[in-house]
N, C-alpha and C positions, 0 to 999 in steps of 0.2 A: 504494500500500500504506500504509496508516493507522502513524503514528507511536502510540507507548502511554506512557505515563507512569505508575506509580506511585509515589506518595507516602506515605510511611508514618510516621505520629507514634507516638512510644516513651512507651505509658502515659498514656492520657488520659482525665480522668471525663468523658465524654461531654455531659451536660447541664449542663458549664460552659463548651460552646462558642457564644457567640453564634447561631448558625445552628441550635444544639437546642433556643433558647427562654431562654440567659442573658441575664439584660435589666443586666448592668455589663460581662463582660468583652467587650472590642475585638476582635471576629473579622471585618472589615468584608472582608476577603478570599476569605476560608473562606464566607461571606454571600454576596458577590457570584458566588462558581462555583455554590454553593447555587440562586441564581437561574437559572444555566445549565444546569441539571442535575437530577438524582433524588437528593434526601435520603431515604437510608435510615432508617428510624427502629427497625427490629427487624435492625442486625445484633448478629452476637455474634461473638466469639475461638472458638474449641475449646477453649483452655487459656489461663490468667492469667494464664502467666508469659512470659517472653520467647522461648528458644530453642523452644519446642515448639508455641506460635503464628506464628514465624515459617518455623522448617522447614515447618511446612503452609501455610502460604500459598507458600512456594517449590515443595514435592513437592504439591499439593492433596488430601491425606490428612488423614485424624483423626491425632493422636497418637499413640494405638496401634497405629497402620497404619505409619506412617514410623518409630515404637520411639521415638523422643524425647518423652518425656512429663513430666521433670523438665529445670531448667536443665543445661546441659553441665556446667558447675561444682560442680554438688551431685552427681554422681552420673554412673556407667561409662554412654556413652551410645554409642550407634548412628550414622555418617554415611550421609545420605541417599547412595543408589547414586548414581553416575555415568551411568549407562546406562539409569533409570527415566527414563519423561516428567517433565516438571517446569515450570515456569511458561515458560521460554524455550526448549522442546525442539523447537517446533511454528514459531518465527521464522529458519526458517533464513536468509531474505536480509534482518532486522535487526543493526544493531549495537545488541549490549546492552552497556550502560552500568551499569553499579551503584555507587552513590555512599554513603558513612557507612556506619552501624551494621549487621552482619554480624549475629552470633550468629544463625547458620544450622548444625547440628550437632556437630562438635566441634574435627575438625584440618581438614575440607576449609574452601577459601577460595572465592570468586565466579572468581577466576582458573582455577579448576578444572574448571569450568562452561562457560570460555568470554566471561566477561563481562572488560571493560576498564571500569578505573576506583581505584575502594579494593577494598584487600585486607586490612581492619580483623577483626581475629581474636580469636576469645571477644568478652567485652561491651567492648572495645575503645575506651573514654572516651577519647577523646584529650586532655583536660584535667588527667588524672591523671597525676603528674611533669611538668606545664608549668606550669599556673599555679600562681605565689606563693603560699604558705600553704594551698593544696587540701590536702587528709587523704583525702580518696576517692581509690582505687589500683583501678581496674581497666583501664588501659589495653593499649595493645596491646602484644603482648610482640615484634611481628615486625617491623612498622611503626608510622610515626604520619606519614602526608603533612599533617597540620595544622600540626607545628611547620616544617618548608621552608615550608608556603604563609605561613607568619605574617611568616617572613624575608622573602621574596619580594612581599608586600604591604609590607612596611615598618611591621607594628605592632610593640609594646614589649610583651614578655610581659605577657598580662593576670593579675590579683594578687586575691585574693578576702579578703576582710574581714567582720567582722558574723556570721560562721558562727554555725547553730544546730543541735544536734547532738540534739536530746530531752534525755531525763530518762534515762536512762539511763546511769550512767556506769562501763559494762561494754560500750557500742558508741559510738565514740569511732571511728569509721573512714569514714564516711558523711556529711557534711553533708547538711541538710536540708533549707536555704535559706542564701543569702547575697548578699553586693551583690561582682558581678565588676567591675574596674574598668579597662574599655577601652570603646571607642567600638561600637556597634552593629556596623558592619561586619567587626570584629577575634573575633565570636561563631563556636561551633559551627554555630547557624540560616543564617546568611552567609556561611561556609565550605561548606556542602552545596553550597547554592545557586550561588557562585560556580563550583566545580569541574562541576556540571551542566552549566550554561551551555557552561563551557570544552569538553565532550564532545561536547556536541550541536551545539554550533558544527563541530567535526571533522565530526562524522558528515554535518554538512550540506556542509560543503564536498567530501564526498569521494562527494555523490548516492545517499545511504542511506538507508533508513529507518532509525526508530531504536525501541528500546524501553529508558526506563529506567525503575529501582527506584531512589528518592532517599527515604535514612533519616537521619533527624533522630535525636537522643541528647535527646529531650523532648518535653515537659516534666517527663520524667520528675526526680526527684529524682537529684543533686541540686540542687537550680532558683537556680544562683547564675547573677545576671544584671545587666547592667548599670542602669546610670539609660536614661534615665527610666523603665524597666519596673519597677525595683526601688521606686522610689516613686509606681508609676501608679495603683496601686490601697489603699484605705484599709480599714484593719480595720473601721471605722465602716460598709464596704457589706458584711460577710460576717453569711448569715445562718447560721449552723450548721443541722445536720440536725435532724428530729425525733427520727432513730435516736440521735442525735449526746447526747441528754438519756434515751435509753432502750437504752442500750447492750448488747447482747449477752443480752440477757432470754433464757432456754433454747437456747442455743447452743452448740456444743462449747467445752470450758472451754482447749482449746488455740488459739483465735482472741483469747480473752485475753491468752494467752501472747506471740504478735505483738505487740501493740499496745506491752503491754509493752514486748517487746522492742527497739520502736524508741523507745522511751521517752517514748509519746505518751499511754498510760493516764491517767500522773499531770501530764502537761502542761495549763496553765491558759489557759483557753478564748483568752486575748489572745496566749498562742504559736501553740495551733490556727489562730488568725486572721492571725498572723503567715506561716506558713508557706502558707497558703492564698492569699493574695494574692499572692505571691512565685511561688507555682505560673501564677496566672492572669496575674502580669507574665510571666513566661517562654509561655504559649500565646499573649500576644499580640504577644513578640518571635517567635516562630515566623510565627505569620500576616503581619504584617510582611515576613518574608523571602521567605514565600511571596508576596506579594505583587509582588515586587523579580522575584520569580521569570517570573511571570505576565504581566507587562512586558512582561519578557526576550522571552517567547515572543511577544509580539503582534509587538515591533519586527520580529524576526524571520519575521513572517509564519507561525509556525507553530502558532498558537493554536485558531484556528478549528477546524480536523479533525482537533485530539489528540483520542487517546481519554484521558480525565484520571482519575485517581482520589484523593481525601486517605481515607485511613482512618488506621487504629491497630491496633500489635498487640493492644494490651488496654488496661483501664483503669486507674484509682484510687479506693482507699474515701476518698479527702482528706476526712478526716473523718466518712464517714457509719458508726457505729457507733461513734464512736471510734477508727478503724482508719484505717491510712495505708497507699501501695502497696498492695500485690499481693501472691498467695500462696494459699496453702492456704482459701481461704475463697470463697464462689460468689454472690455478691451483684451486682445490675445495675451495683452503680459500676463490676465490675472485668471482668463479662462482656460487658456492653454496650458496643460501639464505634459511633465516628463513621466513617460511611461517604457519600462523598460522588462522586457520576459523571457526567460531561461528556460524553457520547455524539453527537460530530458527527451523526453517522446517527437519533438517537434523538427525537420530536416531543414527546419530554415535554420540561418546559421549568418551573424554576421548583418542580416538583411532589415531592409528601412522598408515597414506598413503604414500605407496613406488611408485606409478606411477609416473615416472616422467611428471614435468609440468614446466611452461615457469610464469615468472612473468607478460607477457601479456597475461595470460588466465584469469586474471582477467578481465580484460579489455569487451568479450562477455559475462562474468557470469555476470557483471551490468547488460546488456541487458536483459539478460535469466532470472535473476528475474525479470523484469518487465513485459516482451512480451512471455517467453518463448520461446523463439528464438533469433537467432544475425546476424548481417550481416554477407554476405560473404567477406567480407572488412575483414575482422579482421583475422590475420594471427594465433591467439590465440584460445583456443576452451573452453568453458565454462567447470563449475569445478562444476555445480548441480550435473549430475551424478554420482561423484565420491562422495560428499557428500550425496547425497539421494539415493545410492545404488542403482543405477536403470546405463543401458549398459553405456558404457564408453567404445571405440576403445584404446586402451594405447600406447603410443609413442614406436615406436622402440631406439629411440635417442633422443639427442639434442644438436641444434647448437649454438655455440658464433660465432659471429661477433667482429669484432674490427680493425680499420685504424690504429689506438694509441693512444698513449696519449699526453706524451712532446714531441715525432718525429712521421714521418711515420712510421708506422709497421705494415704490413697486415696480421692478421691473422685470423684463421679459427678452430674452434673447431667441434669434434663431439665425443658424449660421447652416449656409450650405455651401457647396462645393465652392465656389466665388465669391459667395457676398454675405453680408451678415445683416440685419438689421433688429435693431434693438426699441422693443415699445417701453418708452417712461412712462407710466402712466396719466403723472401728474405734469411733466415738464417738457420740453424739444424730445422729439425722437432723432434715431440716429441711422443711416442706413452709408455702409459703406462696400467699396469694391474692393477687397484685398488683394486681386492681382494686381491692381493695376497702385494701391494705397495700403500697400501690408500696414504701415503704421497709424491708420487711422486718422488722417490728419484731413479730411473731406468729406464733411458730413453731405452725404447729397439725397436724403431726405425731404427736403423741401425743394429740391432743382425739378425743374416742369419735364426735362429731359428724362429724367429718373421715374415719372408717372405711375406708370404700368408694371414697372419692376417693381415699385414700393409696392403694388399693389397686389401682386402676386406673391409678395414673400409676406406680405399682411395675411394673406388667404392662408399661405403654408403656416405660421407660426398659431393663426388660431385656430386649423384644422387640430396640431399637434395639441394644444392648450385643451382641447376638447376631449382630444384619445385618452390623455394623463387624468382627465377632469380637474384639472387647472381653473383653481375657484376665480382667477380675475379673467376667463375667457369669455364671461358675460358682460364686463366693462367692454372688452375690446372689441366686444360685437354690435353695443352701442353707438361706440363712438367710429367706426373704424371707415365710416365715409366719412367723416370728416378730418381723418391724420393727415 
């Protein structure tokens, strides 16, 4: 019975990973499975933000299907059922493991489920109240197995320095970047990793299969990281965006308000550079671990016929618009994810997939290795035969979901092979041509030439909003001769 592993990075702009064509940062790990494997190049999130891309990759529903569609923290939210299928329903003679970052619905934990491992609850930082001088507070209120393991390894609480906080000086709670000062092994990325090990170690001495989910707290912000990461990379290699000098041209005037907010609007292009490097030292202390990680499993003999996966719940605008993080806003920095699959059984090898797919198709492919089959529950469709080269139906589109982030904002995404057009509810829509505008700097939504296209991909996205039963598809049906 096939051991599973996924892998999950917390917020990552996709096409700053080595393996999606970055020609500076260090992903020589992420590369090398790359080589083993199917590079995804058309996946996407459901949703930008954390709890409601990761509950669907847990339950394999859209967001409005599981009711989580904002962070747990902003807003009254819904815990996925107990008794629904769900990514490990279908493993009954694995031991699931779950390791790090949680934010999987509101009060349930992975213990709840059935998994052995962490029981990290809400966004569950475990750096927040440990390290020295940290100002970011969202740790776990129930536990933190990171400060026992730090005792138990014999490191010195690690102490952060150099913070950079934006321009803002009304958010003051968040770093943005900083230099941590402990040794590589005494990190969050090394802590995952080591406590996996120590699991999967169990599970094998006890002649089990195993299935685990190992979550990283990055690179998402905020990217305080030791040496040598912290000075690995030079402002002198960052090129900024072209959106980056044409910012938010006809765009909702509350995606301003963001940037804003985190007080990057008026930040000068050498802090933008500052903080962007500091993000790309942190992805490539991550790959590093994974690395450490991938060892592990060779010594172990159990490398070969994992079934392997690194994705992401979602991305980052690190800079493209002027925009940093996540949130209310539907651009390929934050929808497009890195997806990457090791398929012992699979003879591709090496090779780059354009089908587009959803981060909850993982979710029936657990299944379909085990039963070859998945529920009809699952809003997600398994991903064997695009790895095993055998039929595969391939998506016309694909939808985002999102209520907001820090306010309400409803909006709606649908992207097909060319073009994307995104319904605000409340504000400008946005409809773009990505051959021709990868960077999304042309809203032509309202251009008279565009008519008929807006009006077709208006028809496609609320056909879709109706299949899912997409409770704002009766708004869009209202108003939708008049967008």
């Amino acid at each position: 019975m096939e051991n599973i592993a996924i892998i999950l990075l917390d917020q990552i702009r996709t096409d700053m990973l080595g393996c999606y064509g970055h020609n500076i940062v260090k992903t020589p790990n992420m590369n090398k499975l790359a080589d083993e494997g199917v590079i995804f190049d058309r996946a996407y999130t459901p949703a930008s933000v954390c709890c409601p891309a990761r509950t669907s990759l847990f339950t394999g529903q859209m967001p409005t299907n599981h009711k989580i569609i904002r962070n747990v923290e902003k807003a009254e939210v819904q815990d996925p059922s107990l008794n629904n299928p769900n990514i490990i329903s279908d493993l009954k003679d694995h031991k699931k493991i779950y390791i790090g970052k949680w934010h999987v619905g509101g009060n349930i934990l992975p213990k709840d489920f059935g998994f052995i491992g962490h029981n990290f609850d809400g966004y569950g930082y475990p750096g927040s109240n440990v390290y020295e001088n940290m100002v970011f507070d969202q740790g776990p209120k129930k536990e933190d197995r990171y400060v026992k393991w730090l005792e138990e390894k014999g490191f010195e609480t690690p102490k952060v320095t150099d913070e950079y906080f934006g321009e803002n000086p009304h958010l003051r709670v968040q770093e943005l970047c900083g230099k941590l000062h402990c040794p590589k092994e005494a990190t969050l990325p090394f802590f995952v990793v080591d406590e996996a090990k120590k699991e999967i170690l169990q599970a094998k001495k006890e002649g089990r299969p195993f299935f685990i989910w190992m979550n990283f707290w990055g690179p998402h912000t905020p990217c305080v990281v030791p040496e040598p990461y912290y000075s690995m990379y030079s402002p002198d290699d960052v090129t900024l965006d072209k959106s980056f000098y044409e910012p938010l041209k006809n765009k909702p005037n509350h995606y301003k308000s963001i940037s804003q907010m985190w007080g990057m609007w008026d930040a000068s292009e050498d802090r933008w550079k500052e903080v962007i490097t500091k993000f790309w030292g942190y992805i490539t202390l991550i790959d590093d671990a994974l690395g450490d990680f991938f060892q592990f499993l060779k010594n172990e003999g159990l490398y070969d016929d994992l079934f392997l996966t690194v994705t992401a719940d979602h991305g980052d605008a690190m800079g493209a618009h002027k925009m940093i993080e996540k949130g209310e806003f539907m651009f390929e920095t934050t929808y497009r994810i890195p997806m990457i699959i090791k398929d012992p059984k699979s003879p591709r090898k090496g090779e780059r997939e354009n089908a587009m797919v959803y981060l909850h198709d993982l979710t029936p492919s657990c299944s379909d290795l085990i039963n070859g089959n998945y529920s009809n529950f699952f809003d997600g469709k398994s991903l064997l035969p695009l790895l095993r080269n055998e039929a595969y139906n391939k998506r016309n589109g694909i939808l985002g979901q999102l209520s907001g982030h820090f306010v309400s904002f409803e909006q709606r995404m649908w992207r097909n092979e060319r073009y994307k057009i995104v319904f605000n509810a409340t504000d400008l829509c946005e409809l773009y041509d990505l051959e021709k505008d990868s960077e999304e700097i042309n809203n032509l939504f309202y251009n008279e030439q565009f008519k008929d296209l807006k009006k077709q991909m208006l028809k496609e996205l609320y056909c879709e909003m109706v299949e899912i039963k997409d409770p704002l598809a009766n708004w869009l049906y209202r108003i939708i001769n008049y967008l």
